[in-house]
DRENLOVEX-625019 format. One record per residue (C-alpha): residue in three letters; x, y, z; residue number from 1. Coordinates in steps of 0.2 Angstrom, whole numbers. Layout:
N
<rec aa="ALA" X="X" Y="Y" Z="Z" i="NUM"/>
...
This chain:
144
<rec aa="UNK" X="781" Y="710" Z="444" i="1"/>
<rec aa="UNK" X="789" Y="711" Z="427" i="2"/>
<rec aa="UNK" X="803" Y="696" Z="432" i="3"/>
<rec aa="UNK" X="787" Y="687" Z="438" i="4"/>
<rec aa="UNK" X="778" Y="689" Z="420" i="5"/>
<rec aa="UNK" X="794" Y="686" Z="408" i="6"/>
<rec aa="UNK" X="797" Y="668" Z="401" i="7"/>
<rec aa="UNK" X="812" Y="664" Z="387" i="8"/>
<rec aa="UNK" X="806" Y="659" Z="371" i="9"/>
<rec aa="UNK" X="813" Y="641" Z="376" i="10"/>
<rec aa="UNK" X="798" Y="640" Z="387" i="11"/>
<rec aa="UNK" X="785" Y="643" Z="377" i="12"/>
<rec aa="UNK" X="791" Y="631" Z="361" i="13"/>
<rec aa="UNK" X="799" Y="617" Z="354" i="14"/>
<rec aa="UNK" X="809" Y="614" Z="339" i="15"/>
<rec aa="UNK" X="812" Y="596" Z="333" i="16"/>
<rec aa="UNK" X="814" Y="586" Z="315" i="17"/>
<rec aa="UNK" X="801" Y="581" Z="307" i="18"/>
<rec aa="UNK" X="814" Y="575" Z="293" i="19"/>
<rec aa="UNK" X="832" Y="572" Z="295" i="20"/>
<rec aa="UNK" X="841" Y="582" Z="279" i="21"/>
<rec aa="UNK" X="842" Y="569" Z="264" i="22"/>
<rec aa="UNK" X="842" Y="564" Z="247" i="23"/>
<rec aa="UNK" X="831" Y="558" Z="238" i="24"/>
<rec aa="UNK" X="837" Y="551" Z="222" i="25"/>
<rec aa="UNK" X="817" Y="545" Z="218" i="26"/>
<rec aa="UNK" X="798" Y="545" Z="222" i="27"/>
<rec aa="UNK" X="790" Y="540" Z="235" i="28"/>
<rec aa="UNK" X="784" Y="543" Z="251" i="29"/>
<rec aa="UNK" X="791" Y="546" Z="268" i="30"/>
<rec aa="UNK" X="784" Y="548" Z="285" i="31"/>
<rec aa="UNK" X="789" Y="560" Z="297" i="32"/>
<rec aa="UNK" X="794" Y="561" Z="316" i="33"/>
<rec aa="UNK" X="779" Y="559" Z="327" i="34"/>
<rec aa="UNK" X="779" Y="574" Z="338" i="35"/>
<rec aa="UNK" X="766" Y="571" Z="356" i="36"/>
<rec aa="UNK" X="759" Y="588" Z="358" i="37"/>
<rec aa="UNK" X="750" Y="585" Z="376" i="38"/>
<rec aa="UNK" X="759" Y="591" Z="392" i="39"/>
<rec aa="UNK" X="773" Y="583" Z="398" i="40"/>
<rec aa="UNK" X="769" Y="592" Z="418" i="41"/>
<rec aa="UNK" X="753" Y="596" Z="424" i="42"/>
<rec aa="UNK" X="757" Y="613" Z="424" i="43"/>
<rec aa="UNK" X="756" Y="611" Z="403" i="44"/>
<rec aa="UNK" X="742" Y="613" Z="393" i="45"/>
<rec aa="UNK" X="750" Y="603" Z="378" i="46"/>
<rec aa="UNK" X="753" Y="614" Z="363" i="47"/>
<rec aa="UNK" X="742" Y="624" Z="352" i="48"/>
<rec aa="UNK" X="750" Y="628" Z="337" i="49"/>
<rec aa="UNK" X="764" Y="622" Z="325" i="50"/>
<rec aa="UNK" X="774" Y="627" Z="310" i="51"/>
<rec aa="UNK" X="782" Y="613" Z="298" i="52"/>
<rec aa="UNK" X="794" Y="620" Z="288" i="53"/>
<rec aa="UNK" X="802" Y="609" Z="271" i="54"/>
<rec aa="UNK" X="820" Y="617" Z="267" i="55"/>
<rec aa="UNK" X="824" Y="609" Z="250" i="56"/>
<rec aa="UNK" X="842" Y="613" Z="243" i="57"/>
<rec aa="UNK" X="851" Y="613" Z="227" i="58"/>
<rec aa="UNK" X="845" Y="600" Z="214" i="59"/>
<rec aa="UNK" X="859" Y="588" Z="204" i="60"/>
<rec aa="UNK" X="859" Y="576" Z="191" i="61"/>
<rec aa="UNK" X="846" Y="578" Z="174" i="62"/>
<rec aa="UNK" X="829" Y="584" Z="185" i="63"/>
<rec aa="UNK" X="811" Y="579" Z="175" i="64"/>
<rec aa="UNK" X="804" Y="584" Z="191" i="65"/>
<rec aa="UNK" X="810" Y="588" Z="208" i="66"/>
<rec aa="UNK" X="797" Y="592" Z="221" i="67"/>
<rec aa="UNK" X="794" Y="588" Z="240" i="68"/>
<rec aa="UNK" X="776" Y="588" Z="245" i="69"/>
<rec aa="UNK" X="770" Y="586" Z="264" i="70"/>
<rec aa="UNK" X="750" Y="582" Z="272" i="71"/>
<rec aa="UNK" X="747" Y="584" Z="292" i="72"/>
<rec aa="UNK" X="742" Y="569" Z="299" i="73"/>
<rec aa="UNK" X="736" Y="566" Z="316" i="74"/>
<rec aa="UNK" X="732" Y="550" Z="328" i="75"/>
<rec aa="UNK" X="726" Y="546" Z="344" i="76"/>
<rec aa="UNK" X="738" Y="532" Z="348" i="77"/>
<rec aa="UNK" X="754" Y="537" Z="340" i="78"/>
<rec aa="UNK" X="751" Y="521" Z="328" i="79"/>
<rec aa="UNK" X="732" Y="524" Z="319" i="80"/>
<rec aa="UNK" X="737" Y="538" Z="307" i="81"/>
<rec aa="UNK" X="723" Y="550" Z="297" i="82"/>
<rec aa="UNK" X="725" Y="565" Z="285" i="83"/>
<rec aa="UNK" X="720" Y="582" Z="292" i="84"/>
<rec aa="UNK" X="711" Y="591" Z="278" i="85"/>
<rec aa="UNK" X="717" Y="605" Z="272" i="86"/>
<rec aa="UNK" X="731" Y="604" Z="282" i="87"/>
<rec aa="UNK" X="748" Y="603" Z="267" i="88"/>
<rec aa="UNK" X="762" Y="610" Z="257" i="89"/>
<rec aa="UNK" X="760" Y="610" Z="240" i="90"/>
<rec aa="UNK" X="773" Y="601" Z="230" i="91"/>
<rec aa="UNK" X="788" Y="612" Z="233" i="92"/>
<rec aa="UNK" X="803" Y="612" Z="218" i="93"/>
<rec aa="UNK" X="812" Y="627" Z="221" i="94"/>
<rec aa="UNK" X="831" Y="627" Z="222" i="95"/>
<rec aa="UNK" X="839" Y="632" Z="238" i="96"/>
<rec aa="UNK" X="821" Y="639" Z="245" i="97"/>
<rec aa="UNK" X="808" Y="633" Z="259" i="98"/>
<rec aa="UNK" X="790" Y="634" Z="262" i="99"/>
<rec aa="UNK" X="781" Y="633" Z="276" i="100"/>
<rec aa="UNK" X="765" Y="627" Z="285" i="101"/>
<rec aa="UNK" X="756" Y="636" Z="300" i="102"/>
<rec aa="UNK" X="743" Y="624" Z="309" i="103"/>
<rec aa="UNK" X="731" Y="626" Z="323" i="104"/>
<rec aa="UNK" X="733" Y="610" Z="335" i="105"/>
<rec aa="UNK" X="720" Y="614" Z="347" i="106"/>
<rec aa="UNK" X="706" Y="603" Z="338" i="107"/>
<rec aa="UNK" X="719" Y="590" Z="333" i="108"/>
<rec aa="UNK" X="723" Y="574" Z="342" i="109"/>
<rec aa="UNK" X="737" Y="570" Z="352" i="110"/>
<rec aa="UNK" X="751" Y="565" Z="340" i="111"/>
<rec aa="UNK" X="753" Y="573" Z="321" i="112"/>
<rec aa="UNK" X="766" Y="574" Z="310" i="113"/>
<rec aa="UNK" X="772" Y="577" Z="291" i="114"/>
<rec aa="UNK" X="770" Y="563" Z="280" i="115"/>
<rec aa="UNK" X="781" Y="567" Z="266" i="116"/>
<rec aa="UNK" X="781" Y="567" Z="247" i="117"/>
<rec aa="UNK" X="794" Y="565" Z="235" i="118"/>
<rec aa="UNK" X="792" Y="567" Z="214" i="119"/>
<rec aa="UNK" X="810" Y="563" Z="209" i="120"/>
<rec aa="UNK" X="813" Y="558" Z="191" i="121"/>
<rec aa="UNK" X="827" Y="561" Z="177" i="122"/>
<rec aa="UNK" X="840" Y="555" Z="170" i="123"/>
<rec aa="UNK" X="859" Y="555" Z="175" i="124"/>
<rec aa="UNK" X="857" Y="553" Z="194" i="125"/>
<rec aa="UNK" X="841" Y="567" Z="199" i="126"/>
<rec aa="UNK" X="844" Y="568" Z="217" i="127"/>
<rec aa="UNK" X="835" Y="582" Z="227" i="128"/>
<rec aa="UNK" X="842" Y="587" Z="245" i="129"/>
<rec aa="UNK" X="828" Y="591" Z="259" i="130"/>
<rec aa="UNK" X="825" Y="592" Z="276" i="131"/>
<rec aa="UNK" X="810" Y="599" Z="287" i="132"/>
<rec aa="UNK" X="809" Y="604" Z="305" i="133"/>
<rec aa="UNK" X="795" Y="607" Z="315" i="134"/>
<rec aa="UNK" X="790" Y="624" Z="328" i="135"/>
<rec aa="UNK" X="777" Y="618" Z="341" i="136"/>
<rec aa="UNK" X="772" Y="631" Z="353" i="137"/>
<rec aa="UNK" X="757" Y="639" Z="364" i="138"/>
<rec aa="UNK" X="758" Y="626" Z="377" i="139"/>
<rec aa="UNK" X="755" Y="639" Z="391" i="140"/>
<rec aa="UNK" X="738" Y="645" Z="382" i="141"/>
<rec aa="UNK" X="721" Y="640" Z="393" i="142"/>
<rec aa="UNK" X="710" Y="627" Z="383" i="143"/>
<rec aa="UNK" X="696" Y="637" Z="380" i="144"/>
């Protein structure tokens, strides 16, 4: 019965970029990978849940400001994108650190994804190295 019952983690979630690592030398926006979270078998419920994470690294160059900032979006189609409110990580300038958002998808449509942020200005080349990654998981959970 226990066999029956186990499942891996690799079962249960899916890891994928949101945004490829980069750097950004200035501002302006970036939009993330569109992740579909609706079942790719019959057996699937889609998935419930996510976690966007924004790994920013060092710093280089004469940094005025530095920061990565991401909003959730979501869409029906894949193409019509809209903000999900409440749903961000707040501008993030810390050297060689990450933060993290945790999102319920279960009220959200089928697509989302990051749309991300960049503040870069200084002097003498201010480039800031960034990537983000995406955790989407509860795909086994009923609909309730």
């Amino acid at each position: 019965m226990y066999a029956e019952m186990f499942k891996e983690v690799g079962s249960l979630v899916a890891r994928a970029t949101s945004a490829f690592p980069q750097a950004t030398t200035s501002s302006g926006t970036i939009n993330g990978a569109s992740h579909d979270r609706m079942p790719v078998t019959a057996a699937s419920n889609g998935y419930h849940s996510a976690v966007f994470r924004l790994v920013r690294g060092t710093a280089t160059g004469t940094i005025t400001t530095g920061s990565i900032a991401g909003q959730l979006q979501d869409s029906p189609d894949g193409t019509t994108w809209s903000d999900v409110s409440g749903a961000a990580i707040a501008a993030f300038s810390t050297d060689n650190g990450s933060s993290e958002l945790e999102v319920d998808l279960s009220a959200r449509q089928r697509y989302v994804r990051m749309v991300w942020t960049a503040d870069v200005t200084g002097s003498s080349t201010p480039t800031v190295f960034w990537s983000a990654e995406v955790l989407l998981g509860g795909k086994d959970r009923s609909i309730p």
